[in-house]
Every structure is written in C-alpha cells, then in structure tokens.
C-alpha positions in Angstrom: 0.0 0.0 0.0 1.5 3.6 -0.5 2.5 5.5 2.1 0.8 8.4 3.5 4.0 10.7 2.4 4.2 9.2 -1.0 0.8 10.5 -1.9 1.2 13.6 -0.9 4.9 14.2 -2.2 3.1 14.8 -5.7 1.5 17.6 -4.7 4.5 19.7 -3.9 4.4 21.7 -7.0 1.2 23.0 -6.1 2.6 24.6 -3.0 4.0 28.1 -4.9 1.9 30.8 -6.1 3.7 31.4 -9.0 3.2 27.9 -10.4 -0.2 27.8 -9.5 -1.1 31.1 -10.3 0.1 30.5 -14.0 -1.5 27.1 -14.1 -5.1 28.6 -13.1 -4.3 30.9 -15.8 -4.1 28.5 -18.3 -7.0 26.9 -16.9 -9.2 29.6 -17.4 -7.8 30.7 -20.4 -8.6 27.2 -22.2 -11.9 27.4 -20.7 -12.5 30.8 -22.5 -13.1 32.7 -19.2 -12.2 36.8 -19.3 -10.1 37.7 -17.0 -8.3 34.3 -16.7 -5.3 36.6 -15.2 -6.9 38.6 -12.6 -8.8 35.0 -11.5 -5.4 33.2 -11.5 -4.0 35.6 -9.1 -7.1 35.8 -6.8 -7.4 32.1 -6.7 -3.8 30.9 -6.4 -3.6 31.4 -2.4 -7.3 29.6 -1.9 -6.7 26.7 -4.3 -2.7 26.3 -1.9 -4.9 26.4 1.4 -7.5 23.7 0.2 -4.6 21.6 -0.5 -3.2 22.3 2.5 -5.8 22.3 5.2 -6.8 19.1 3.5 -3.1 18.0 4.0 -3.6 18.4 7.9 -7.0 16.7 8.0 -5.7 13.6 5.7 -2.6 13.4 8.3 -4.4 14.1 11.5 -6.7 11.1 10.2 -3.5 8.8 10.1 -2.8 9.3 13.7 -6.4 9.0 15.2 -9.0 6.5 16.2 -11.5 4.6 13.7 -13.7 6.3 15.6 -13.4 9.9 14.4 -11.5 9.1 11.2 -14.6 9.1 9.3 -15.1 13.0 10.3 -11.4 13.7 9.0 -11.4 12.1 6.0 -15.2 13.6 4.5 -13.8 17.2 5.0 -10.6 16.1 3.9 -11.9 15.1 0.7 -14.0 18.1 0.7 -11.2 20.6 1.0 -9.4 18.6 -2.0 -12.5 18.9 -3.9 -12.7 22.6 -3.8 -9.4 23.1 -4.9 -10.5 21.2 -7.9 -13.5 23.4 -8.6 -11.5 26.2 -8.5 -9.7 24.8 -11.3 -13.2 24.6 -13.8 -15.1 27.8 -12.2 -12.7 30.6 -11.1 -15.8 32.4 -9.4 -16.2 28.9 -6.8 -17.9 29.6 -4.5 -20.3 31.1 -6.3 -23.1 32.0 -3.5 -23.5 30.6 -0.1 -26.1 27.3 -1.5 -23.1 25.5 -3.1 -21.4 25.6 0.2 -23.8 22.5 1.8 -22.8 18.9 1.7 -25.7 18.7 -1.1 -26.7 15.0 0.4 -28.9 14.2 3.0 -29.5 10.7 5.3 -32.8 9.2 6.1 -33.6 8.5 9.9 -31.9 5.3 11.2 -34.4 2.7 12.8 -33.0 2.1 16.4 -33.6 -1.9 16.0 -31.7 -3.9 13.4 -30.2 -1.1 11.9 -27.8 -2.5 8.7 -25.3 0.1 7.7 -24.8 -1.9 4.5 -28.7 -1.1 3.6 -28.9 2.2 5.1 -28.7 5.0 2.1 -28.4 8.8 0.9 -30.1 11.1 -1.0 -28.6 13.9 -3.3 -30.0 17.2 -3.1 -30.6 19.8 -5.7 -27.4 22.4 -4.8 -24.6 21.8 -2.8 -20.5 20.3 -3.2 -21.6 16.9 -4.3 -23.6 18.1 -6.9 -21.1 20.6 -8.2 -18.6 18.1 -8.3 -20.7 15.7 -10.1 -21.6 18.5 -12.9 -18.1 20.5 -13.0 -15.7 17.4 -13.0 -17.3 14.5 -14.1 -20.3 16.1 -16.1 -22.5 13.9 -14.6 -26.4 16.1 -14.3 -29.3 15.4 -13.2 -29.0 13.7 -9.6 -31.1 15.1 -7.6 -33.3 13.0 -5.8 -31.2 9.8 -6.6 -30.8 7.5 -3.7 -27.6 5.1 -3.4 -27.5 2.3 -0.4 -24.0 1.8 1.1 -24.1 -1.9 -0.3 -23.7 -0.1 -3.6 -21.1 2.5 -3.0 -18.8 0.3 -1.5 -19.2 -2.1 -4.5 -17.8 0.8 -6.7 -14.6 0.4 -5.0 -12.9 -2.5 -6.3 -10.3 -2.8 -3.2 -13.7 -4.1 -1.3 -14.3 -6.9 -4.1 -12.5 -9.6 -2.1 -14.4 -8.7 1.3 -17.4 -8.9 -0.6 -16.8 -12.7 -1.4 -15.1 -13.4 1.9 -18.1 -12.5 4.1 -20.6 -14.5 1.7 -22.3 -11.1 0.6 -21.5 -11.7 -2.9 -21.1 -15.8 -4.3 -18.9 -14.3 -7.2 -16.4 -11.8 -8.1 -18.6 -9.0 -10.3 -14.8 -7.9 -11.8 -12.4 -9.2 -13.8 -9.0 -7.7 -14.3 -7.8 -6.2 -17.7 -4.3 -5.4 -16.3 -1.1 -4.0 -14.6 -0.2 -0.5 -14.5 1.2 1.3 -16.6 0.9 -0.2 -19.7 0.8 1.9 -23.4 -2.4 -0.3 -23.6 -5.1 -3.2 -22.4 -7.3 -5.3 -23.9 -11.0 -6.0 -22.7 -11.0 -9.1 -22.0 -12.8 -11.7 -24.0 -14.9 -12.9 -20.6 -16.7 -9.3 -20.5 -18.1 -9.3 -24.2 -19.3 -13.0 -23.2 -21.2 -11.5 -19.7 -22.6 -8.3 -21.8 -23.6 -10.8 -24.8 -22.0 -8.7 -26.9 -19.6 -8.6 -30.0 -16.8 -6.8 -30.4 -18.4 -4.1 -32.2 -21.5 -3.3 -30.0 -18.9 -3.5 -26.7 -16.7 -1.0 -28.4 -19.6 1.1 -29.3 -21.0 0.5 -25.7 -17.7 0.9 -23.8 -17.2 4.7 -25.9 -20.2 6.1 -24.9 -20.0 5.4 -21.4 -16.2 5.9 -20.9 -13.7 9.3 -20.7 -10.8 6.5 -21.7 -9.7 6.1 -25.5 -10.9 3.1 -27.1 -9.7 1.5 -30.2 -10.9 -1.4 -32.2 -9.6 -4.2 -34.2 -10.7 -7.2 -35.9 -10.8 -9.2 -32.7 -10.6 -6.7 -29.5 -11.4 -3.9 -28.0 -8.5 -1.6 -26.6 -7.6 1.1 -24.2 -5.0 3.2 -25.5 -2.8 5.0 -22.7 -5.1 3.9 -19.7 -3.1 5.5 -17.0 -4.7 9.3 -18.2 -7.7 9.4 -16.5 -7.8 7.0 -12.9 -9.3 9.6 -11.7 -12.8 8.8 -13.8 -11.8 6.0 -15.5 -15.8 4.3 -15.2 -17.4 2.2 -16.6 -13.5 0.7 -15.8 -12.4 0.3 -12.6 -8.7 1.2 -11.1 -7.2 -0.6 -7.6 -5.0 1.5 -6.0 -3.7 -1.2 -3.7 -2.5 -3.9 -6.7 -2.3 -1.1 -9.6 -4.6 -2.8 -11.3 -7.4 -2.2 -14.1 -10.7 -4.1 -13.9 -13.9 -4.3 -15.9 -17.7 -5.2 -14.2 -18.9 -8.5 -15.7 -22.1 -7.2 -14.9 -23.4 -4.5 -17.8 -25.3 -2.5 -15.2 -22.9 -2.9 -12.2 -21.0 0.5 -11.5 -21.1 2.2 -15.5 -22.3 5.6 -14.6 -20.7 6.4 -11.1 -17.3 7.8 -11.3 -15.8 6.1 -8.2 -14.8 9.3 -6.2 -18.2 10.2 -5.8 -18.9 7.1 -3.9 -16.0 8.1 -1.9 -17.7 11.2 -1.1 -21.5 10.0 -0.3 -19.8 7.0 2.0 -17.7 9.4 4.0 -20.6 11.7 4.6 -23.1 9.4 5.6 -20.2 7.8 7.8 -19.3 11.0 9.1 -23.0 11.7 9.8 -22.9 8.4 11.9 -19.7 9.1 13.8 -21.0 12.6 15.1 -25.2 11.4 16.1 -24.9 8.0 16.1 -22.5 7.8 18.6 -24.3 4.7 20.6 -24.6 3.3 17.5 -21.0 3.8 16.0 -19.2 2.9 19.5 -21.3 -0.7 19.3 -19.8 -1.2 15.7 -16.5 -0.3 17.1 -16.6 -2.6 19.9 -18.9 -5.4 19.8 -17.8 -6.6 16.2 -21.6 -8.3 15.7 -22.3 -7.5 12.6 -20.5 -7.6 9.2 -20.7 -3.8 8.7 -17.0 -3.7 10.6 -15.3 -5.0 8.2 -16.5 -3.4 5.4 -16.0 0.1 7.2 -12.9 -0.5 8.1 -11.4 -1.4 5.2 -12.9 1.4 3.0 -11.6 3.9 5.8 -7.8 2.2 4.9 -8.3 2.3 1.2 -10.1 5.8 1.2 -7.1 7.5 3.4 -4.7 6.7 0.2 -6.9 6.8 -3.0 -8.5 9.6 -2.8 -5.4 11.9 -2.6 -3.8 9.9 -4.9 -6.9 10.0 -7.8 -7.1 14.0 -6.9 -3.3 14.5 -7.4 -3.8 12.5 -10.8 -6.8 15.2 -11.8 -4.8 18.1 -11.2 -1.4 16.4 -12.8 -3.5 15.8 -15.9 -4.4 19.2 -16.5 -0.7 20.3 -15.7 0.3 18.1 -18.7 -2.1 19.4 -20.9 -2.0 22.6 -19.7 
C-alpha cells in the first residue's frame, strides 16, 4: 500500500503561487473565461490552502481513532474537492447554497439497523452536486438514492471482502491489467457476460467511458489507460494492486465515477460518527455484525486513494496545460 508521504509528495508543485497562479491561468484561459489573469491571481492562495488544510486533516486522520477518522477524511476530501472546482469555475464559490454537503441521510431505525442497507439522497445544490456536474459532467442527480451496499461495490479494493463474508457468491470484476501499460485489452470474458460482439462493446464501452478506445478485428482496446484514474468508469482502477478491472455485470457500476462514492460514504459515515454515537461505538466494539469490516477497510483504502486519484486530476491538467 503507498505510504501516506508518498501520496502527498506529488503535490508539492502545487505549493508556490507562482506555479499555480500561472497554471489557473491556463485553466481559465482554455476554458474561454475573461479575465483568466486577474482570476489566477485571486485564486492561487485559496486553491494552496485547500490543498493544504486538506493536507492536515488527511494526516491528522493517520494518527487517530477509527472512531473519528470518518469526520477527517469527508472534509478532507471536501477541502481537496474545492481546490479542484477552482480549477473549472474561477468564481467557486459562487453564493452561499453551493457551500452544503448537497446530500442528506434518512432516519436510522434504532432496531436492526444494517449500515450496508442504510442509504443517501442527493440534493438539488450543494458540493456533491457541483462536483458531479463541473468534474465529471455527470447532471441530473437530484433526488437519486444510493445504499452503502452499492457505493462500497464501486470500490474494487472491497471486491475480495465482498466474497469473503458471503455477501457476494462471485467476483462482479475481472481484471484487464497492470499498471502502466501503453495499452489493455478488454478481456474476452466481459463481451461473453454483456452478450456482446466486439463491435456493439466498443460502441457501448465509448459512450460510457472518458478513456480512449480502439478497435480491431478481434478486440477492444484502451489506448494509454493511466490518463484518466481519476474517472476512468465504466473501468475500474485498484490503487492497492495497480490494477485495471472491468464489471462482468453490464449495469454494475457504469455511470458512477468512483470518487463520488467516496464522497457520499464518507458523509453518511461522518453523519454516523457525530449522532450515532451509541450506535457507532457498538460497531467499534462489539464486532456483531459484518458492517465492521467493510468500514474499516474502505476507511484504509479511502485515506490513500482519494489523494492519490485528486493528485492524478490536477497532474492531468498540468500536462495538458
């Protein structure tokens, strides 16, 4: 597994102003916005103290208790998320409604309450709809519900805890390959599962993915699949093997980019840690249900990855900036 000092040592460049200031300005200049220059050098200093106060919560999580690591890590995430924004809208934050968490939790049942079951709903305005529409282009959520059996299936680092505690009889992934490669082939097995041939996956697979595609006579391609781990769905990237993988299953993960389910577990696990604190403290010590593991393990995987998947994002635009 990376180290927490590793992940973060790719971020250094973004700690001078001049560097930053000039890459904002080549943001917004790309992005046809007027003034690009006099947003630059208004938004260099925020965009550094995002990074950085996210820095602090990310390493103040490394040294605490399960307990309140779920706290550290949402607004951790959070602070990295705004940094990106400023990078797409140099007038973030725009008014005081894009400022909420944008996702709300429905009232937990004292008896026989399953965390895996329990779910979120996303809200009309707020950060996780922002970041939905600004970085991923993904509209039109509001209302949507998502149970945390779900989200933590969009992580693929879970996969193996899925079929260990009998939650899942089969693996729903199956790996293209090792990182970094020029290019990987879609495996045979997933035009099999989708009943597909090669033409109608390729055709399928493009409209749904940010990755470049190529086809041949007898497979379907990604060309430099490295570029874009940071929304590289309907593919999947683990951070922990550095390894690619496809869903077997056609409607199993295609449309989520996985950071959001990042950001809609941490919440609603953050939510739990602050007013659920019988609750929470129960999980934490009692070990009675199978919700433990699975918490625990996204809480490992989500301290790494999502730092890592953010420095990618802002990398990628320094290259092509």
């Amino acid at each position: 597994m990376h180290k927490f000092n590793d992940v973060w040592t790719s971020y250094n460049l973004f700690f001078s102003v001049p560097f930053v200031q000039d890459f904002l300005k080549k943001r917004y200049q790309k992005l046809n916005y007027s003034d690009a220059e006099q947003h630059s050098f208004k938004n260099s200093y925020p965009f550094i103290y995002y990074l950085e106060h996210s820095k602090n919560y990310y390493q103040v999580a490394a040294q605490s208790p399960v307990s309140v690591q779920p706290v550290l890590l949402f607004y951790g995430m959070s602070q990295l998320l705004k940094a990106c924004l400023l990078t797409q809208n140099p007038v973030y934050p725009e008014n005081t409604a894009v400022l909420a968490h944008g996702v709300s939790t429905r009232k937990r049942k004292k008896q026989s309450y399953d965390f895996l079951d329990d779910e979120v709903k996303i809200q009309k305005s707020g950060l996780f709809s922002q970041v939905g529409e600004e970085l991923f282009h993904v509209k039109q959520m509001e209302g949507s519900k998502y149970t945390m059996n779900y989200l933590l299936s969009c992580v693929p680092e879970l996969d193996t805890l899925f079929l260990n505690l009998g939650t899942r009889s089969f693996s729903h992934l199956t790996t293209i390959g090792s990182l970094p490669a020029t290019s990987l082939s879609i495996p045979e097995q997933v035009t099999r599962c989708y009943h597909m041939n090669h033409e109608r996956l390729y055709s399928f697979l493009k409209e749904r993915s940010r990755l470049s595609l190529s086809l041949s006579e007898d497979q379907v391609c990604i060309l430099d699949p490295s570029s874009r781990l940071y929304n590289c769905s309907p593919f999947m990237y683990n951070f922990q093997n550095n390894t690619l993988h496809a869903p077997l299953e056609k409607d199993s993960c295609l449309y989520f980019p996985e950071m959001l389910a990042h950001y809609l577990l941490l919440y609603n696990l953050s939510m739990i840690s602050r007013y659920e604190t019988e609750w929470w403290y129960e999980l934490l010590h009692t070990y009675s249900s199978k919700d433990y593991p699975f918490i625990l393990r996204f809480l490992e995987v989500t301290a790494q990855k999502i730092p890592y998947l953010i420095s990618c994002y802002l990398n990628e635009h320094t290259k092509k900036d």
